[in-house]
BAVOKOL-534752 format. One record per residue (C-alpha): residue in one letter; x, y, z. Coordinates in steps of 0.05 Angstrom, whole numbers, plus 5000, padded with zeros to 4 digits. Layout:
N
aXYZ;...
// end
This chain:
876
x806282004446;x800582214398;x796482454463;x800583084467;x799183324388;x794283814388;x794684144446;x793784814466;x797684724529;x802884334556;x802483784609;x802084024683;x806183374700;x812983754704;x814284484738;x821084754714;x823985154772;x831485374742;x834585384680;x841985274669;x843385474602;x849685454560;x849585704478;x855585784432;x853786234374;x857586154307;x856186854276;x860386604214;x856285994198;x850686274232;x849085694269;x848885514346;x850585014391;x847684944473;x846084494520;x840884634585;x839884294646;x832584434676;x831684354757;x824884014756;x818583824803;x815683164776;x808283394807;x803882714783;x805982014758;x807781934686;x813381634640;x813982264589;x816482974602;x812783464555;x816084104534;x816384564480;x822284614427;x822484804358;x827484794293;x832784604339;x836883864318;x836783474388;x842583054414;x837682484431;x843182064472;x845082684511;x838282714541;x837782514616;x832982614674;x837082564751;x832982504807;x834982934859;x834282454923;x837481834896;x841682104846;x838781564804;x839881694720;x834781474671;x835381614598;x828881664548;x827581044512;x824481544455;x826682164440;x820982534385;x820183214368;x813383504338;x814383994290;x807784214278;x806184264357;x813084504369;x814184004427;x819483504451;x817082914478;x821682364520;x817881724541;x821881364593;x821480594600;x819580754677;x815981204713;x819381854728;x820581884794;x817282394832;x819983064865;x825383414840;x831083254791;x835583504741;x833583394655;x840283534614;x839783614539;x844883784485;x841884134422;x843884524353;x841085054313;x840785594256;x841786294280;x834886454230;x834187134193;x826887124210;x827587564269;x824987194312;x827786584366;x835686614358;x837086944299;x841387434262;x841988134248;x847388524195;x850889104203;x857189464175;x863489564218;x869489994174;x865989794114;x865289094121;x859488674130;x858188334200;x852487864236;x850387914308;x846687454346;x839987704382;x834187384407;x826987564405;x822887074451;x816087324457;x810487074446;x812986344433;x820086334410;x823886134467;x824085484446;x826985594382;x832485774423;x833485244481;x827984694494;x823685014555;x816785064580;x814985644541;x808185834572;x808486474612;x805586174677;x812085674671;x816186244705;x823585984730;x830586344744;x835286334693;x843086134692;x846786384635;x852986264604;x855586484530;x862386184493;x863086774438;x868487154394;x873487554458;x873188224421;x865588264422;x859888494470;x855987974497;x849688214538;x843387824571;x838187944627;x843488004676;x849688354703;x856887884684;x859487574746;x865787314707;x869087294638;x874586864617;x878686954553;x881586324520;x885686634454;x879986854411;x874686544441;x871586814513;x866386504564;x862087014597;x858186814654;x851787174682;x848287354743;x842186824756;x835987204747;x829587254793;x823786884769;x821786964707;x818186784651;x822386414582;x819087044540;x823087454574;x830087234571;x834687574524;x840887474492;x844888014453;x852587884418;x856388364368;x860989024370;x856989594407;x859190234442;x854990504496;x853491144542;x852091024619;x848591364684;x845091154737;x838591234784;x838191604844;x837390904872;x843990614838;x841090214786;x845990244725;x842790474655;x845190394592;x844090454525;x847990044468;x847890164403;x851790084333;x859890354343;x859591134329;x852191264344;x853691344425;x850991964412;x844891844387;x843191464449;x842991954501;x835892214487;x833291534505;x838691484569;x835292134595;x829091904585;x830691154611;x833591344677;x828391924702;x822691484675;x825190844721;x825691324780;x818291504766;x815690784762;x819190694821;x815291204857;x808391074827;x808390244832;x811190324903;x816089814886;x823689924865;x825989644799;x827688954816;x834388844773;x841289074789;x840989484721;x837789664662;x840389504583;x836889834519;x840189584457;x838089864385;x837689304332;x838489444259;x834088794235;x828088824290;x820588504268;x817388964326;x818489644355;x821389464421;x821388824467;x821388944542;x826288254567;x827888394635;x833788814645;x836088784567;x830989144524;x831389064454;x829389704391;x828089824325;x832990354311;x828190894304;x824490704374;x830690884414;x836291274384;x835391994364;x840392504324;x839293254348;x841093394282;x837392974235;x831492694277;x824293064273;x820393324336;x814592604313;x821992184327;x823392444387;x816692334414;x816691664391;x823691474427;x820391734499;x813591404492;x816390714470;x821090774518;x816690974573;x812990334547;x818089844554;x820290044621;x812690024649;x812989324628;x818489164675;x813989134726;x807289044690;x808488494651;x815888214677;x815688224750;x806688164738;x805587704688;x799087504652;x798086794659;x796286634594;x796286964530;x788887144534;x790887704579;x796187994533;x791988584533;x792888694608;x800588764589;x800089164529;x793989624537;x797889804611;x803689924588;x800490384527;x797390774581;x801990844630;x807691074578;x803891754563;x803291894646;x811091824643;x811592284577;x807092794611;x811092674668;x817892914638;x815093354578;x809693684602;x809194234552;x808393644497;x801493604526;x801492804510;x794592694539;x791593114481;x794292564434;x791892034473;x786192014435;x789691774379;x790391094416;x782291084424;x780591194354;x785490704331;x782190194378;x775090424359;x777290374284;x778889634300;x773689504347;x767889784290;x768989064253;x764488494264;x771288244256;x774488454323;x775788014377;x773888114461;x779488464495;x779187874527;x781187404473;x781086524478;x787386284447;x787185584431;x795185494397;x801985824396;x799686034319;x794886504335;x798586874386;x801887444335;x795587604315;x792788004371;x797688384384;x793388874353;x789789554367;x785089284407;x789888834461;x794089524460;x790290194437;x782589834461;x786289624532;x789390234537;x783490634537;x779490254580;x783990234629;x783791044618;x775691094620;x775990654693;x781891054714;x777691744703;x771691444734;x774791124799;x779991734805;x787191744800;x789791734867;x785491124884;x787790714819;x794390834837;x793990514910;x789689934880;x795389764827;x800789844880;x797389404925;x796588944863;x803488874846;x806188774915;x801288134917;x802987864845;x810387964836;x814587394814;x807187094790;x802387074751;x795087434748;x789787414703;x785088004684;x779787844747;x785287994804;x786888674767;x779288864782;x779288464850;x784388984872;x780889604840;x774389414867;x777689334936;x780889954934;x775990414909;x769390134937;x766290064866;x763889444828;x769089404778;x768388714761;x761388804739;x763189514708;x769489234659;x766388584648;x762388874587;x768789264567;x772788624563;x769288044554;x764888194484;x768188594423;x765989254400;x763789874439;x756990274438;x754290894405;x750991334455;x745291634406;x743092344444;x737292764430;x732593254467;x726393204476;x720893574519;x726193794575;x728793094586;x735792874548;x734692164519;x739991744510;x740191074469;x745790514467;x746490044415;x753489654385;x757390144332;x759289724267;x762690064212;x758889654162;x752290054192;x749289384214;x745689234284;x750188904332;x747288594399;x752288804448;x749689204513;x754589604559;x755390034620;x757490634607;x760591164648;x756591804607;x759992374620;x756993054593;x756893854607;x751894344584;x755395024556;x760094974592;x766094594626;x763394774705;x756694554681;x757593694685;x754793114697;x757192474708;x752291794706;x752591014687;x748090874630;x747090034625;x739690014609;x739290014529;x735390754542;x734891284592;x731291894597;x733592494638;x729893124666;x735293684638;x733094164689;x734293544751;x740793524715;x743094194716;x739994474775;x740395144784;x746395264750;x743095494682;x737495924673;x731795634631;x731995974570;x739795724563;x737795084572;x734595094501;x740595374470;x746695234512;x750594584468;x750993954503;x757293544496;x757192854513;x763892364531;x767192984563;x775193034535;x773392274493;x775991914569;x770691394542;x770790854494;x764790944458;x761891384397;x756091914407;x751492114352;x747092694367;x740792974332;x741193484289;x739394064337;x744593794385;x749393674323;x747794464304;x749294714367;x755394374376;x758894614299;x756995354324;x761395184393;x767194924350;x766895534303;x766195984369;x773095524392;x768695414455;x770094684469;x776194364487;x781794004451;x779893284455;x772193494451;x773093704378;x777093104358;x771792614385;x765493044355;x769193034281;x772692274293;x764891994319;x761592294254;x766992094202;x765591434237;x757391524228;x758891684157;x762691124140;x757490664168;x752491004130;x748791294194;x750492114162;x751992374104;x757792524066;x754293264056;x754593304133;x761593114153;x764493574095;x760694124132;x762994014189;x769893994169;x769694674143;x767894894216;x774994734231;x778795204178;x780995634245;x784094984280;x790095094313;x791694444354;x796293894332;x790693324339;x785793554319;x788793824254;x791993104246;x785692734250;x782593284196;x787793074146;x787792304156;x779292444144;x781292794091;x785992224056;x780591774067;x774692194041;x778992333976;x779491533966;x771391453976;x770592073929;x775091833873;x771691173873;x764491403886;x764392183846;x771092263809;x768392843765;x767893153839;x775692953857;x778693553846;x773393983887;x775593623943;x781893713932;x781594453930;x776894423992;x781194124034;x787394644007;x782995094025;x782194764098;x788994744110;x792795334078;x791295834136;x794895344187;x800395214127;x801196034122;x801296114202;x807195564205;x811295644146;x817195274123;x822095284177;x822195304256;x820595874300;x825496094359;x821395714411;x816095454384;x812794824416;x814194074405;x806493984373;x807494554318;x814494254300;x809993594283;x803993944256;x809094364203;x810893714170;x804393374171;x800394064138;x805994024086;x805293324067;x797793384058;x798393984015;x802693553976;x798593003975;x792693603946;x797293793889;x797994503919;x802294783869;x805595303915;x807294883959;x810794263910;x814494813879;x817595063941;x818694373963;x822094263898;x827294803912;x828494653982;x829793843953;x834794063910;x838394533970;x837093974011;x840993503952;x847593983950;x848194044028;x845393484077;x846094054131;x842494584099;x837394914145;x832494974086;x830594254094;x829794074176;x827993384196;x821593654215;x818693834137;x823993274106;x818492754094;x813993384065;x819193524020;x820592773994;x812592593993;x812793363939;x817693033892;x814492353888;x808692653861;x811792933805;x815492343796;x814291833739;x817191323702;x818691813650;x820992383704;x825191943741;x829892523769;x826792593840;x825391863852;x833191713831;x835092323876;x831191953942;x833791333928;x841291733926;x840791963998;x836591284020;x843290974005;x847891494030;x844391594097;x845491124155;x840491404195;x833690854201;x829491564214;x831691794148;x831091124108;x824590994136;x822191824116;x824891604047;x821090904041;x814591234070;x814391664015;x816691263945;x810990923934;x807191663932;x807291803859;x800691873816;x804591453763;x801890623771;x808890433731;x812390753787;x809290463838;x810789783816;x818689993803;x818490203871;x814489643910;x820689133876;x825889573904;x822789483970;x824588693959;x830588733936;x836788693988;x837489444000;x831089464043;x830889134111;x825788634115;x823088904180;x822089584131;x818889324069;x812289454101;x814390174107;x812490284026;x805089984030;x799390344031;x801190623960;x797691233924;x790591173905;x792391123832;x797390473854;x792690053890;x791089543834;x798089443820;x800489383897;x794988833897;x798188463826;x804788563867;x803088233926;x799987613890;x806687593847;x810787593910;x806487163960;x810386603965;x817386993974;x813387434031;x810586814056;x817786484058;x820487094098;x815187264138;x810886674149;x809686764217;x809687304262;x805987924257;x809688344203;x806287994146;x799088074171;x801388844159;x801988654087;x795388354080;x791488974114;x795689454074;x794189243998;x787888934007;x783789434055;x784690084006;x779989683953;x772689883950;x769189473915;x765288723928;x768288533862;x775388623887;x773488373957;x770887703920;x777887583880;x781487733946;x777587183981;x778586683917;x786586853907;x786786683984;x783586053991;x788985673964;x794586173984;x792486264062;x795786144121;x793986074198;x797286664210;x793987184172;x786986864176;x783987394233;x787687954192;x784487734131;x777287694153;x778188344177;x781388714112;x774888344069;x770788634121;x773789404103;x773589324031;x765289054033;x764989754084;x768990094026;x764189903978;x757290074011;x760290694030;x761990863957;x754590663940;x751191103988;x755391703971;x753591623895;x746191703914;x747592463954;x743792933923;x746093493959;x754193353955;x755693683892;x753194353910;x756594323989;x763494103957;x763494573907;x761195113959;x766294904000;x772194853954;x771695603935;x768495944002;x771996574019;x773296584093;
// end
């Protein structure tokens, strides 16, 4: 038996074609009992069957293999299951018999509160305290629930059948064909589902009201959710039912399943999970209150939604064939969501934030830490970890750069065509690009190959010189080292203006073009010399740009003239906060050019400006604290004018972005110690305190608000933080729990801090939420760090695997600047690691050594004190 330890993979031996499967939950005792019977194809000769199952207890003298033909029984003569490899193994005294045949087994297990496999979830029903029973299968939990093959390439149907309590709901991947009620116990019997993969199957029990419609095609939709919030699902009903209609039309294919199921879980490790036909959300990633939600929840409930639905045909009826190509899944279905956003709220202008999905993935990608898009996976352990920014937010943009380059209408007959030859299989990254490059004409293999296969992304280093435009390629790395990587990249770029372009692949290390070749006529001579030159036209690629400092010049007088676009003055500030963190500008230079943006008006560009700004106060308190407060009053001074042109409350018909922007100016004002602005934040808390309803506190500026009173909260001025933690328990809204938990662990006040990181343990916070007080405030970042060590082995115990507690890990440990801290880090986890947090790890290390150079280089400025000091009291 020891051959199969070890593994990554299981046997080819057996092919499971259908899945009977019967489970009996016990939501008292929280346990489970279920048998299966597999239909399989014995392929090769052997006297084991190999497949995966995990913490389950099984019934060794139920076990049985029938062969099909001769109806011929034979029972294992060993029965062993591998905890560490999470596999069953029966050895048979004879040779299996080949072809097809039925393997029965009879198992138990623990409905876990681990969120993941079978497990449990709580919730209150008139006051009293209830479990349901939910599953959440990917990437390798299946077999926590039933012993399966639990590979996705292992795709079967599925026949299931449920014995639960008669008054409650009882949902899986398919419609009921029949339900039988014996006194207080009913069977409920289900549809058998197309082909599949195990990931993907889903089962749901507990009480649950609903609201219904359907497609123009008849597909039924629903959405499920805790008794009394109906309501609160018909944002994401609207949004389910147009956006399947859509995918419909744009995959050429109809939605293969008789109907559609979204269910909102109150304990749920992930935001959504896409199981075919029952899709399972966080709370605050599918039901919405028009009365307590914020404009930034609303958005959230489409785009996640748009997400999960893409993936019911990119991913469920497509499927990757091994977990290497997760990305082809998730950095899809990341870019496909915003095309069905745009789609149905088009003044949202989605698109523009788009870019928020590239910087996250060139944040990632910046680490000598990253992995390929393309990443090996050797064992079911390291799964979790990359699903990460770059299999999501990096796939997702690169699958926007080729889009942009090979056209829309031709990438949309390509992935048709691509989906009518893989459904009900599986495909692999390669027959993606087969079908792109057959449909468009262009060598996409040898175009992605570089975008996929090696980590990290280019800078594209510009400068002019005697009437040709040189351009330079060489690996980005945050840390500011040389990397080896070479691309080709699609360089897009326009010359003064937007009708002015040019469009080129650059995959020599250097090019030089003739300016006046590229331009043509279009520009007379003397504007060549002076018109600004923008490179990565509207950030469609995924790479940084560094220009000289003419260029650079040029380009600060066309954002102060407002003469670019949008998404071409996020990407020029995002590329040089990146240059300065790796030490390739100055400091001196990116405050400057942040003051070019006092007259910014947009939603994302202003968002990126403050998250800069968070992060420039941490390197500034660590590297020129007598200098702290400049900043502070420099970036007040950045962001008052937008602050002013808002104000507190909404304007008859004023857009989506503004309604986000109001609460996001506010909470960095806060953040700034603006007095004005905690003061009236102060008095609209306490309106806020004597009437939930009052219109002096909207959704929209509630976070704002709560983020005001932390900071002049302390363990000796306990009012406020008592005050949150008053409505936290009144409210039984997630949106408004999770507003409340981002914000208590805001104070100045270390003492606090730790008070409130202990609260986040105890039994009044979720465990899928405790994650939702960490990053701290600057001034509670040693103490979050004492905290975690304190707590390891609880959060280990809880979270041990599974993604949630890598978020831990980044969270305490990245903040730190310094090679001292990143040194006691490494030591404390040596003996305190696990598998799972190993990549995560590395990677947080890798920020803190960034951290720390970054601090040293900024020491040695000369010319910062006089620009922030400039800055912080300019009149404008």
């Amino acid at each position: 038996m020891d051959q199969f330890k070890g593994q990554p993979r299981l046997p080819k031996f057996a092919i499971p074609k259908r899945y009977d499967i019967r489970l009996k939950p016990d939501l008292i005792s929280c346990r489970f009992a279920g048998s299966v019977a597999v239909d399989l194809d014995i392929v090769a000769a052997t006297s084991f069957i190999v497949l995966n199952a995990a913490e389950l207890t099984v019934a060794a003298g139920s076990v049985s293999f029938t062969h099909r033909d001769s109806s011929k029984v034979i029972k294992p003569s060993r029965v062993e299951l591998f905890e560490s490899d999470e596999i069953l193994v029966l050895e048979f005294a004879e040779a299996v018999p080949i072809g097809l045949g039925v393997l029965a087994i009879q198992f138990e297990g623990i409905l876990n509160d681990r969120m993941k496999g079978f497990y449990r979830s709580t919730y209150e029903h008139n006051g009293e305290k209830k479990n349901m029973a939910v599953t959440q299968f990917e990437p390798a939990d299946a077999r926590r629930c039933f012993p399966c093959w639990d590979e996705p390439a292992c795709k079967a149907t599925f026949k299931i059948t449920l014995d639960v309590p008669s008054e409650l709901v009882a949902l899986s991947n398919m419609p009921v064909v029949e339900e039988k009620v014996d006194g207080s116990l009913k069977t409920v019997s289900y549809q058998e589902s197309p082909i599949m993969s195990t990931y993907l199957v889903a089962v749901v029990v507990g009480l649950f009201d609903y609201v219904e419609d359907h497609t123009s095609d008849g597909v039924k939709v629903r959405v499920y959710c805790q008794v009394g919030k109906a309501n609160q699902g018909k944002f994401a009903l609207h949004v389910a039912t147009r956006t399947l209609e859509l995918y419909k039309d744009y995959f050429a294919t109809p939605y293969p399943l008789p109907k559609m199921d979204m269910i909102a879980i109150p304990d749920f490790a992930a935001g959504a999970m896409e199981n075919y036909g029952l899709v399972t959300y966080r709370e605050t990633a599918l039901l919405f209150d028009e009365q307590h939600s914020a404009a930034v929840n609303k958005q959230r409930v489409a785009t996640v939604v748009g997400h999960e639905l893409a993936h019911q045909w990119f991913g469920n009826l497509v499927t990757m064939e091994w977990w290497t190509d997760l990305w082809l899944n998730e950095g899809f279905a990341t870019w496909v969501s915003y095309l069905a956003t745009d789609s149905l709220f088009p003044d949202w202008k989605i698109w523009s934030q788009f870019v928020n999905e590239s910087t996250e993935g060139l944040r990632l990608d910046g680490l000598a830490e990253s992995h390929p898009i393309e990443v090996e996976v050797n064992h079911a352990g390291e799964i979790d970890e990359i699903f990460d920014s770059i299999s999501y937010r990096k796939g997702a943009s690169v699958i926007r750069m080729l889009q942009s380059y090979l056209g829309a209408e031709s990438f949309q007959r390509s992935l048709a065509s691509y989906i009518k030859k893989h459904a009900y299989s599986n495909a692999k990254t390669v027959d993606l690009w087969n079908a792109l490059e057959e449909g468009s004409g262009e060598p996409v293999n040898k175009l992605m190959s570089s975008w996929t296969k090696q980590m990290g992304y280019p800078v594209v280093s510009v400068k002019v010189n005697n009437q040709k435009l040189e351009f330079n390629q060489s690996q980005f790395l945050s840390s500011g080292a040389n990397g080896e990587g070479q691309w080709v990249v699609p360089v897009t770029l326009c010359f003064g203006s937007y009708d002015v372009r040019k469009n080129f692949l650059l995959q020599a290390k250097s090019e030089a073009l003739d300016i006046k070749e590229l331009v043509g006529s279009q520009i007379a001579g003397d504007q060549v010399a002076n018109s600004w030159i923008k490179v990565n036209v509207d950030q469609t690629g995924f790479y940084r740009v560094k220009y000289d400092e003419p260029l650079a010049a040029r380009l600060r007088y066309a954002i102060d003239k407002q003469l670019l676009s949008t998404a071409d003055r996020y990407g020029i500030l995002d590329d040089l906060f990146a240059l300065c963190m790796a030490r390739q500008e100055s400091l001196t230079s990116l405050i400057n050019l942040m003051g070019a943006y006092r007259g910014e008006v947009e939603y994302i560009v202003l968002s990126n400006l403050i998250s800069i700004s968070y992060k420039v106060r941490r390197i500034a308190a660590d590297a020129v604290p007598d200098l702290v407060d400049y900043f502070k009053q420099f970036f007040i001074n950045l962001f008052q004018y937008t602050a002013e042109r808002l104000g507190w409350e909404p304007k008859p018909g004023e857009s989506h972005l503004d309604a986000m922007l109001r609460g996001e100016i506010l909470t960095a004002l806060a953040q700034f110690g603006h007095d004005p602005t905690l003061e009236e934040a102060n008095k609209r808390f306490q309106a806020f305190l004597n009437d939930r309803n009052t219109p002096l506190c909207s959704p929209d500026i509630r976070k704002a608000t709560y983020v005001a009173v932390m900071q002049q909260a302390s363990k000796s001025n306990r009012l406020g933080y008592e005050s949150l933690l008053k409505v936290y328990r009144e409210t039984d809204l997630s949106q408004e729990k999770i507003r409340i938990l981002g914000s208590l662990s805001d104070t100045p006040d270390p003492d606090l801090v730790l008070e409130v990181l202990n609260f986040m343990l105890s039994p009044e916070v979720r465990s899928q939420d405790v994650i939702m007080g960490l990053p701290t405030s600057p001034e509670g970042r040693d103490v979050a760090w004492e905290w975690l060590k304190e707590n390891w082995e609880r959060i280990l115990k809880t979270y041990g695997s599974g993604f949630l507690i890598t978020r831990f890990v980044s969270a305490v440990v990245s903040p730190f600047a310094s090679v001292e801290k990143a040194k006691e880090v490494e030591e404390f986890f040596v003996s305190h690691g696990t598998q799972s947090i190993a990549r995560t790890l590395k990677q947080s290390l890798e920020r803190v050594n960034i951290n720390a150079n970054w601090v040293q280089s900024v020491k040695n400025e000369n010319n910062l004190v006089d620009a922030v000091k400039e800055l912080a009291y300019r009149k404008y």
